[in-house]
C-alpha positions in Angstrom: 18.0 22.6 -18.7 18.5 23.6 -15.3 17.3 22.3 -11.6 16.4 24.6 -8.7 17.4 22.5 -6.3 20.8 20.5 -5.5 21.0 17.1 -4.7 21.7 15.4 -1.6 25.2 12.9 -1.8 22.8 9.8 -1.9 20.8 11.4 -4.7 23.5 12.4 -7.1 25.2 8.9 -6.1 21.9 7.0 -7.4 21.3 9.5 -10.2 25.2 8.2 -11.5 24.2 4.9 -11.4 21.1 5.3 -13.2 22.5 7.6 -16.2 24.3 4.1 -17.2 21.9 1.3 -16.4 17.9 0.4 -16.2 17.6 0.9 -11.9 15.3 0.2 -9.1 16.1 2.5 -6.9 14.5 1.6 -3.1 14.2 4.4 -0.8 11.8 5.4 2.2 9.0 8.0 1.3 9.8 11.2 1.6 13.4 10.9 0.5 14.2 12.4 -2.8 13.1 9.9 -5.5 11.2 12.3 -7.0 14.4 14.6 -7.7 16.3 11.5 -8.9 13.9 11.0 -11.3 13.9 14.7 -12.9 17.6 15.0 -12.8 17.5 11.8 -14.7 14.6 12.9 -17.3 17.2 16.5 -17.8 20.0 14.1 -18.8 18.0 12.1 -21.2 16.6 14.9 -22.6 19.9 16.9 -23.3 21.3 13.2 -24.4 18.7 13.0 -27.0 17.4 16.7 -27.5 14.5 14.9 -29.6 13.3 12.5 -27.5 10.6 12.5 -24.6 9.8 11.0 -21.3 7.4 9.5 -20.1 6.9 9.3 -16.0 3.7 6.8 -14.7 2.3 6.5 -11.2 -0.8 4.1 -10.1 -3.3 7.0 -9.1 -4.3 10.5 -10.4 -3.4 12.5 -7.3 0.2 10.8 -7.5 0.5 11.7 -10.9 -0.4 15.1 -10.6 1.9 15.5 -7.4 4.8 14.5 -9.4 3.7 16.9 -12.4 4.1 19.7 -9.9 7.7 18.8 -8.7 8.9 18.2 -11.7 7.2 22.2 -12.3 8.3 23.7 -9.5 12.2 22.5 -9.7 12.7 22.8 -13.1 14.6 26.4 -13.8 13.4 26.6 -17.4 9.8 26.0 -18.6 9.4 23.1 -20.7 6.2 21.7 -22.3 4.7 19.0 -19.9 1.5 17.6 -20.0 -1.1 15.1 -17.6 -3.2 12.1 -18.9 -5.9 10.9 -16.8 -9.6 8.8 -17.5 -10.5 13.0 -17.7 -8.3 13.7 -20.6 -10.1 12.3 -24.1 -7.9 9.6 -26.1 -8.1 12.1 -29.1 -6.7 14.9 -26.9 -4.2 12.9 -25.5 -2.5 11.9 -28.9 -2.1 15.6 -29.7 -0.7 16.4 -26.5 1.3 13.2 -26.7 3.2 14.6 -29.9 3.4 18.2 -28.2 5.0 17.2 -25.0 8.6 16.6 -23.5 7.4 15.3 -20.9 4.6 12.9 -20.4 3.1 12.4 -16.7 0.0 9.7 -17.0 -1.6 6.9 -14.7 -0.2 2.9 -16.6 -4.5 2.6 -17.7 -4.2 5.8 -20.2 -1.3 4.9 -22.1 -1.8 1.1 -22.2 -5.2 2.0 -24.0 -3.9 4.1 -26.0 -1.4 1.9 -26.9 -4.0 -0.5 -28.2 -5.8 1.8 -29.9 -2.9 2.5 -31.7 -2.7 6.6 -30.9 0.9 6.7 -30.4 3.8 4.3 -29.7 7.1 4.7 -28.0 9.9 4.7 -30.3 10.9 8.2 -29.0 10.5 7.7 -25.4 14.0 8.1 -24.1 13.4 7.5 -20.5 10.2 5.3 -18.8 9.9 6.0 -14.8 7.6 3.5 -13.2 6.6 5.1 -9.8 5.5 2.7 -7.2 7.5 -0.3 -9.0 6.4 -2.9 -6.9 3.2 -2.5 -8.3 4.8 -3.9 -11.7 3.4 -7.2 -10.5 -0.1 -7.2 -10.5 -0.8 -4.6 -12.0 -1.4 -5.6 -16.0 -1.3 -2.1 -17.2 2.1 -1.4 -16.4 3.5 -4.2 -17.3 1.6 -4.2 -20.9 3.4 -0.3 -21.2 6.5 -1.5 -20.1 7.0 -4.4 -22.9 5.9 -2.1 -25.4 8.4 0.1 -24.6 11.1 -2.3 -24.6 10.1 -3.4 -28.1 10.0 0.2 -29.2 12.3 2.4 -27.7 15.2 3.7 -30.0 16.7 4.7 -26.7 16.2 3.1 -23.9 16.2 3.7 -20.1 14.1 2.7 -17.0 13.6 3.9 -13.9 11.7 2.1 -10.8 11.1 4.0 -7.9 10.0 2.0 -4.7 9.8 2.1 -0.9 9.5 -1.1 -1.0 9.6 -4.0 -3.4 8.8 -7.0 -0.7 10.2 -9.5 0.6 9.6 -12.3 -1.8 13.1 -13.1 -3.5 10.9 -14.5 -7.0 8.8 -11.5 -6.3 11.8 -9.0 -6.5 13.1 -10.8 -8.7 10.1 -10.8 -11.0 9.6 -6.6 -10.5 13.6 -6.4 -11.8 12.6 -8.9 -15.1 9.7 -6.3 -16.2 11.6 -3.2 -16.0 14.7 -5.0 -16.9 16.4 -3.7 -14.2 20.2 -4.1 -14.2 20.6 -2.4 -10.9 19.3 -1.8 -7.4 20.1 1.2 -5.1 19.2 1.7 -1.8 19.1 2.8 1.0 17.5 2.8 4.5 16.8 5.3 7.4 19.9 3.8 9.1 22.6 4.0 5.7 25.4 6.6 6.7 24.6 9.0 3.9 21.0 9.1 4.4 20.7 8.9 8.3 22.2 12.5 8.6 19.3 14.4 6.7 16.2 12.4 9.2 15.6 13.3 12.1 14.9 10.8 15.4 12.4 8.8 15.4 11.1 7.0 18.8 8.9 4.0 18.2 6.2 2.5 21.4 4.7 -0.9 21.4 1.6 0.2 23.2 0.0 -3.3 24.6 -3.4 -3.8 25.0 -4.9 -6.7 27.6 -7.2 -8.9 25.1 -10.4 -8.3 27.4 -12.0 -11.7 29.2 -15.7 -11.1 27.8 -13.9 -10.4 24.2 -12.0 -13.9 25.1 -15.7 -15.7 25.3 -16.8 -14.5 22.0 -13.7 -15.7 20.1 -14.4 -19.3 21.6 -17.6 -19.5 20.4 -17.0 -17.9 16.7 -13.4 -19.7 16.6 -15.8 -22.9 17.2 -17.3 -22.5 14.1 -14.5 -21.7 12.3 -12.5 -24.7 13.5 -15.4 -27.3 12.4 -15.7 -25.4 8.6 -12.0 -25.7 8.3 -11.7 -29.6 9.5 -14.4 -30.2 7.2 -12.2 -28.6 4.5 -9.4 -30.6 5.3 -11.1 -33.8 5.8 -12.4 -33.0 1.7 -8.4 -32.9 1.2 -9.4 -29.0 -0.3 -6.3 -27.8 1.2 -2.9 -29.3 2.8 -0.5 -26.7 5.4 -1.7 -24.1 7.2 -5.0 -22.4 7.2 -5.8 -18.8 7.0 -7.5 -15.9 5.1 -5.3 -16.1 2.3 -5.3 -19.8 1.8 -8.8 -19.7 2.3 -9.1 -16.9 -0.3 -7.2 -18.6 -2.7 -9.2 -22.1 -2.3 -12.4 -20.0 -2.8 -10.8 -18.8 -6.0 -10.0 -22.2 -7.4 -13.4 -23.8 -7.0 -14.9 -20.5 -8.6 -12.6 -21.3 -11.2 -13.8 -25.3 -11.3 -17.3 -24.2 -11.4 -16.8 -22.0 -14.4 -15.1 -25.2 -16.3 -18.2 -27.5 -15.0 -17.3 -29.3 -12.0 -20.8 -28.8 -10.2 -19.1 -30.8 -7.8 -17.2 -27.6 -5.9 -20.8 -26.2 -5.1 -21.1 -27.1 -1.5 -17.1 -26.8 -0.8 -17.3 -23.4 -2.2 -20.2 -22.6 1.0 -18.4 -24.2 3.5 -15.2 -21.9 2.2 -17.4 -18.8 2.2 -18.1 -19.8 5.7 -15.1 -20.1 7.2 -13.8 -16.6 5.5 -16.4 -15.4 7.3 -16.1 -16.2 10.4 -12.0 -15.2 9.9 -13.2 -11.6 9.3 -15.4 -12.1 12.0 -12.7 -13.2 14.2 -10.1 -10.6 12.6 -12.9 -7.4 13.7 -13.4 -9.2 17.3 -9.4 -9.4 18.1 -7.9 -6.3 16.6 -10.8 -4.0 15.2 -13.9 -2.6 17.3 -16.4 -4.0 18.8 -18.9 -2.3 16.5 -17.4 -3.0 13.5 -18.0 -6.8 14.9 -21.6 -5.8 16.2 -22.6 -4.3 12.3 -20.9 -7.3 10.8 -22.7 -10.1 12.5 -25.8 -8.4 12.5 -25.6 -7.8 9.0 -24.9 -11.3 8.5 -28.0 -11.8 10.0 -30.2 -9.9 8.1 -28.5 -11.4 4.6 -29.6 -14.9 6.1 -33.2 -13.6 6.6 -32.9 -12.5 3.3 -31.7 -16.1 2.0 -28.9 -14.2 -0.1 -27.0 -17.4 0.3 -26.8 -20.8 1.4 -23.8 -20.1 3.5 -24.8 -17.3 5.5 -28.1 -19.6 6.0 -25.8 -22.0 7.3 -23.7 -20.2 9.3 -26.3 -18.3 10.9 -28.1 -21.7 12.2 -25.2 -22.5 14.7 -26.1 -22.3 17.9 -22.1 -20.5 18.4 -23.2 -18.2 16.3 -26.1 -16.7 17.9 -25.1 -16.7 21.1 -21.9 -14.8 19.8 -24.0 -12.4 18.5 -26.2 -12.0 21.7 -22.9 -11.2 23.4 -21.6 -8.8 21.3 -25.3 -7.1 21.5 -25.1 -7.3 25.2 -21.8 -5.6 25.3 -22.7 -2.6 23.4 -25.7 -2.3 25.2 -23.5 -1.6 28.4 -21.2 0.8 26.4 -18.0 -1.7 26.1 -15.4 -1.1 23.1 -12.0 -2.7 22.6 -9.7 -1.4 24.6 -7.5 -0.1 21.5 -10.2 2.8 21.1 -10.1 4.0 24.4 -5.9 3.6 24.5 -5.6 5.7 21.3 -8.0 8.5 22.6 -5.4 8.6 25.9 -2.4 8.7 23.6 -3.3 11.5 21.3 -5.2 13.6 24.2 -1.9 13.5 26.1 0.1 14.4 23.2 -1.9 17.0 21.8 -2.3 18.5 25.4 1.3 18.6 25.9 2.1 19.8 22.2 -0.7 22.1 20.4 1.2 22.1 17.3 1.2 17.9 16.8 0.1 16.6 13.6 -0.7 13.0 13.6 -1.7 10.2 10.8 -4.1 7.3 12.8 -3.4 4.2 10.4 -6.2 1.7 10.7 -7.0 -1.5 7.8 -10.7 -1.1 7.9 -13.4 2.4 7.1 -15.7 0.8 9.9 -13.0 1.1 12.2 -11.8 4.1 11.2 -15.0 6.1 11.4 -15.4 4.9 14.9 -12.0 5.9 16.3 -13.3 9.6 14.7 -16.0 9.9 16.5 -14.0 9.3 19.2 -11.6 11.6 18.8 -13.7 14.4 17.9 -14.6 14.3 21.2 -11.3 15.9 21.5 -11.1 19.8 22.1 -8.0 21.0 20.2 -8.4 17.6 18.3 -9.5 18.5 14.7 -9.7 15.0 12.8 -10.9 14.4 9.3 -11.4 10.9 7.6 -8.7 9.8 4.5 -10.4 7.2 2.5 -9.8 5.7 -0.9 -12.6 6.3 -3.4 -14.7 3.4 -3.5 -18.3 4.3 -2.6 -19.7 2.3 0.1 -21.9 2.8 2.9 -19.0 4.0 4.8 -18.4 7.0 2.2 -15.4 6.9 -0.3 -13.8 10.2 -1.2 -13.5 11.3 -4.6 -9.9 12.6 -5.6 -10.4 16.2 -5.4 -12.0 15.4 -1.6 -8.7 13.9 -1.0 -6.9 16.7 -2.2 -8.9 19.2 -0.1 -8.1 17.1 2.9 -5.0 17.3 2.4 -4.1 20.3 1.3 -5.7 20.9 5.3 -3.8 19.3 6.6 -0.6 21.2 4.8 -2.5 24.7 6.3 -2.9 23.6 9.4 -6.7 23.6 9.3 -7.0 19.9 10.4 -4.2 18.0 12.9 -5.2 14.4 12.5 -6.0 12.1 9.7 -7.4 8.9 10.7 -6.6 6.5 7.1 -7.1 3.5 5.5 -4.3 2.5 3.4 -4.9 5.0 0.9 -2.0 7.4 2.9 0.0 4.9 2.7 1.4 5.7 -0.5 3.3 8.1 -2.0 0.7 11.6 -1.3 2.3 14.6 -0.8 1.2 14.3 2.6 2.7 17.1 5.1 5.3 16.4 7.8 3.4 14.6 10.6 5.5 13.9 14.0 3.3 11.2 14.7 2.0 8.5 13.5 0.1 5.5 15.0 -1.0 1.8 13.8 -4.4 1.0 15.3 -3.5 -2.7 14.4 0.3 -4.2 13.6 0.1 -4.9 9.2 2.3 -8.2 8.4 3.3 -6.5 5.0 6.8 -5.0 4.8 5.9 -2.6 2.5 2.9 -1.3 4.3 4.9 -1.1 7.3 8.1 0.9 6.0 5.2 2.9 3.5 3.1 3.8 7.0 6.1 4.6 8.6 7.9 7.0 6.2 5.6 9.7 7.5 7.2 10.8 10.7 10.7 12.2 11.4 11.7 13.3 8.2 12.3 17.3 8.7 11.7 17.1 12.2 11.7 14.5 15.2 8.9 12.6 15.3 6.9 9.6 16.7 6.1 5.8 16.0 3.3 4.3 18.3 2.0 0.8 17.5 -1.1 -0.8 19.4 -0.8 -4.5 19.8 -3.8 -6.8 22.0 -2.4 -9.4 23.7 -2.9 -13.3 22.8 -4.1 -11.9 19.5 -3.1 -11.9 15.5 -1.8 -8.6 16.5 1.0 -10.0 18.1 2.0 -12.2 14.9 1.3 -9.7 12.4 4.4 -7.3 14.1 7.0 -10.0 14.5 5.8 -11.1 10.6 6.3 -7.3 9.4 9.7 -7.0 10.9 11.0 -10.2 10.0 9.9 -9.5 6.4 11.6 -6.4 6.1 14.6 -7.7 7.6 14.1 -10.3 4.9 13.7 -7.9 2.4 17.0 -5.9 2.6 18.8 -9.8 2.7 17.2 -9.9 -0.5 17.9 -7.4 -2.0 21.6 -7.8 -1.1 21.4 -11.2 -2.9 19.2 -9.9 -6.1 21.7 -6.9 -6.8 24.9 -9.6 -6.3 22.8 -11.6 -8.6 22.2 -8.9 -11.6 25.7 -7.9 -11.2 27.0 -11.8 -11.7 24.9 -12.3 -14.7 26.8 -8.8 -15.9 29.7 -10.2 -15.9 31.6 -10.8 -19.4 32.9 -14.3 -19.8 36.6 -14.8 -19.8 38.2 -15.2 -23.2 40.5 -18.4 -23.3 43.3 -16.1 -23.6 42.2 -14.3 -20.2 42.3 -17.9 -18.7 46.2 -18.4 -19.9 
C-alpha cells in the first residue's frame, strides 16, 4: 500500500515514534498531521493485513475532509467508508464489517457501540482528531475505553494543535488515549520553521472611547453591588468573573434540583451579575449594537416578566440610564472604534493587494454580522459570514452551507470570511495571508488554532485589535502566557511519561 506524497523530515520523524508507542502528536494546523496519520494507518494495516482502522474527528465536515486526504494520497484504492447521524445504524454495521478504513464523528460509533452493532477487537489503529477534545467530550472518551478493553492490537494516535495549558488537563488528555508519547513541534522548531513562510504580527490599539467610558460606570455599578452581595452570602471566595460566576450559577442549579429552595434568590442575583458581565464584555470589546440589541432586549424580557432577575435588574436606575446612552449613541451614528479600524485595515490592504484573502475572527454572530455589513461596503471586498450551525436569529449555517462557503473561498469567488470560532478548527480552509482578531481570546488553543491560518505556503499576516483600559488588554497577555505555559508543560508531561517508562533496576544492576 503506497502513498502519493513524501513526507517532510518532521513527519517521517513523528511517524517513527508513533509506529512503537500510543502518541499525541501537537502540531500547528496546517502542518501535515493528517499524512502522519495515513502513513501510520498503511503500517498498521500491512502489520496486521486483517485488521482495520478507525480515524474520529468532532464534526462532519472534518471527517469528511480527512476521508478525502486519506483518498487522494493513497496510491492504491482501498475500501473506506464515512459514518455520520445521515448514515442508518443498520447500514453502518454492514459497512463497518466491509471497510479498512473507518472515518466517523466519536457520537456514531459510541452508539453503536451500545447498541451492540459491532465492537473493536479488530481495530488495529484508533486516531482521535482534535485530541484535546478527549476531555469533555463523553463520546470519545466512552470509544476510546472500549477500545482499550477490546483491541487485539492496539495503537493510538492523538492529533492536536493544541492540548492547553493546564498541566492535570494534559495530563488527563494523555490518561484517555494512554498516551506514552508527545511530539511536537512549533512554528519556530528548526525542522519545521523551513517549510512556513514569514509571518508579521500588529497589535493594532484602539483608544477605549470617553462616552463608551460613562456607560461602563454605570453598568459596572450594578455589577459591583450584585457581586458584593454574592460575597457578603459567602457564595464564592477569590476572584470574580464570568466563569466563576458560571460555575456558582451551576451549583445552585444543582442545589435546587436536590431541594435546597434556599439557592432561589442567590441563583437571581447570579443571573444578574452574568448579565451585566456580557453586558460589559459587548460594551468594551464588541459593538455598540450588539450592546444596543442586548440591553434592549433585556428590556423587553422584563416587560414580559420572563424572570425575576431581569425584573430586577431592569429597575436600577444604572440601568436605564445606560441604556438611554447607548440609544442616544446610535441615534448619532457612533460604533466602537474597532469597526471603523478594521474597515481601514482591510480597505488598505485589499487596495494595495487585489489578490488578499483574509479570515476576520470575532467571539460573537452579532458582532460578526455587523463588521459585514461594514465591509461590504467595500468595492473589491467580497465577504461572506462563517458560522457554526446553531439556528438562531442571527442564522446558523447548515454543513453543506459551510462547505459551499468554503469551497468559495478555495475558487476565489469570495476574499474574506468574517468567523465565529467555527474556522477555528481544523476545515480545509484555503491559504489566507491574513488574518485578524476583532477581540484578543485568553485561550491558548484558540489563539495558536486562529493563528495557523496565515503564512503557511506563502507570507502572510497577523493583526490583533486591542481597546485600551479594557479586558482586551488582559485577554492578550493571558493567551501568550498560556501558550508559553503550555510548551513548559508539555516539556514536563513528556519527561514525565518517559520516567514512568523507565524499567526498574534489578539488584544485580545496582552491584
Amino acid at each position: 500500500m503506497k502513498i502519493k506524497i513524501s513526507p517532510r523530515e518532521y513527519q517521517q520523524s513523528i511517524f517513527n515514534t508513533a509506529k512503537q508507542k500510543n502518541t499525541l502528536v501537537v502540531l500547528p494546523t496546517g502542518l501535515g498531521k493528517t499524512l502522519i496519520a495515513l502513513m501510520l494507518a498503511v503500517e498498521r494495516l500491512e502489520k496486521f493485513p486483517d485488521s482495520k482502522v478507525l480515524f474520529l474527528a468532532p464534526t462532519k465536515p472534518l471527517v469528511e475532509q480527512h476521508l478525502s486526504s486519506f483518498k487522494k494520497n493513497l496510491a492504491v484504492e482501498e475500501k473506506m467508508c464515512l459514518f455520520t447521524g445521515m448514515v442508518k445504524p443498520k447500514e453502518r454495521q454492514r459497512l463497518f464489517n466491509e471497510c479498512r478504513i473507518i472515518f466517523s464523528t466519536p457520537q456514531c460509533v459510541a452508539n453503536d457501540l451500545d447498541k451492540g452493532l459491532y465492537n473493536l477487537a479488530n481495530i488495529s489503529l484508533l486516531v482521535i482528531d482534535e485530541a484535546h477534545r478527549c476531555l469533555k467530550n463523553y463520546d470519545y472518551t466512552k470509544v476510546v475505553r472500549a477500545y482499550k478493553e477490546q483491541a487485539k492490537n492496539q495503537r493510538v494516535l492523538g492529533l492536536t494543535a493544541s492540548p492547553g495549558h493546564e498541566p492535570e488537563k494534559v495530563r488527563e488528555i494523555c490518561e484517555h488515549l494512554s498516551v506514552e508519547e508527545i511530539e511536537i513541534r512549533t512554528r519556530e522548531s528548526p525542522e519545521v520553521k523551513k517549510y512556513l513562510q514569514h509571518r508579521d504580527f500588529t497589535k493594532v490599539v484602539v483608544e477605549f472611547p470617553p462616552e463608551f467610558l460613562e456607560i461602563k460606570q454605570l453598568l459596572k455599578k450594578i455589577y459591583d453591588s450584585r457581586v458584593d452581595e454574592i460575597q457578603r452570602r459567602n457564595l464564592i471566595y477569590g476572584p470574580v468573573n464570568k466563569i466563576t460566576l458560571l460555575e456558582l450559577q451551576s451549583k445552585l442549579i444543582n442545589g435546587i434540583r436536590q431541594g435546597n429552595k434556599s439557592y432561589l434568590s442567590a441563583i437571581s442575583l447570579t443571573a444578574q451579575a452574568i448579565k451585566i458581565s456580557h453586558a460589559l464584555e459587548l460594551l468594551e470589546t464588541q459593538t455598540l449594537k450588539s450592546l444596543h440589541d442586548y440591553l434592549s432586549n433585556l428590556a423587553s424580557d422584563a416587560k414580559k416578566k420572563t424572570s425575576k432577575a431581569v425584573q430586577t435588574l431592569t429597575r436600577f436606575p444604572e440601568f436605564q440610564l445606560a441604556l438611554r446612552k447607548v440609544n442616544e449613541l446610535i441615534e448619532m451614528g457612533k460604533e466602537h472604534p474597532k469597526v471603523s479600524k478594521l474597515v481601514e485595515i482591510l480597505d488598505e490592504r485589499f487596495s494595495d493587494d487585489k489578490n488578499t484573502k483574509a479570515i476576520v475572527f470575532t467571539q460573537y454572530r452579532d458582532s460578526a454580522l455587523r463588521i459585514l455589513k461594514e465591509l461590504k461596503k467595500l468595492p473589491y471586498l467580497k465577504a461572506e459570514k462563517f458560522f457554526g450551525q446553531a439556528k438562531r436569529n442571527n442564522g446558523g449555517l447548515t454543513q453543506k452551507e459551510q462547505k459551499e462557503i468554503i469551497d468559495k473561498l478555495n475558487k476565489g469567488e469570495i476574499n474574506c470570511l468574517v468567523s465565529t470560532s467555527i474556522g477555528e478548527e481544523g476545515l480545509d480552509i484555503a491559504e489566507v495571508n491574513l488574518v485578524v482578531f476583532y477581540e484578543p481570546i485568553p485561550s491558548a488553543i484558540r489563539k495558536i488554532q486562529r493563528e495557523g491560518r496565515t503564512a503557511r505556503l506563502s507570507p502572510g499576516s497577523l493583526v490583533i485589535l486591542v481597546t485600551t483600559n479594557t479586558r482586551d488588554v488582559a485577554h492578550h497577555y493571558a493567551a501568550r502566557a498560556r501558550e508559553r505555559k503550555m510548551y513548559r508543560t508539555i516539556t514536563k508531561i513528556k519527561e514525565e511519561l518517559k520516567e514512568s517508562q523507565k524499567t526498574p533496576k534489578t539488584l544485580l544492576e545496582f552491584s
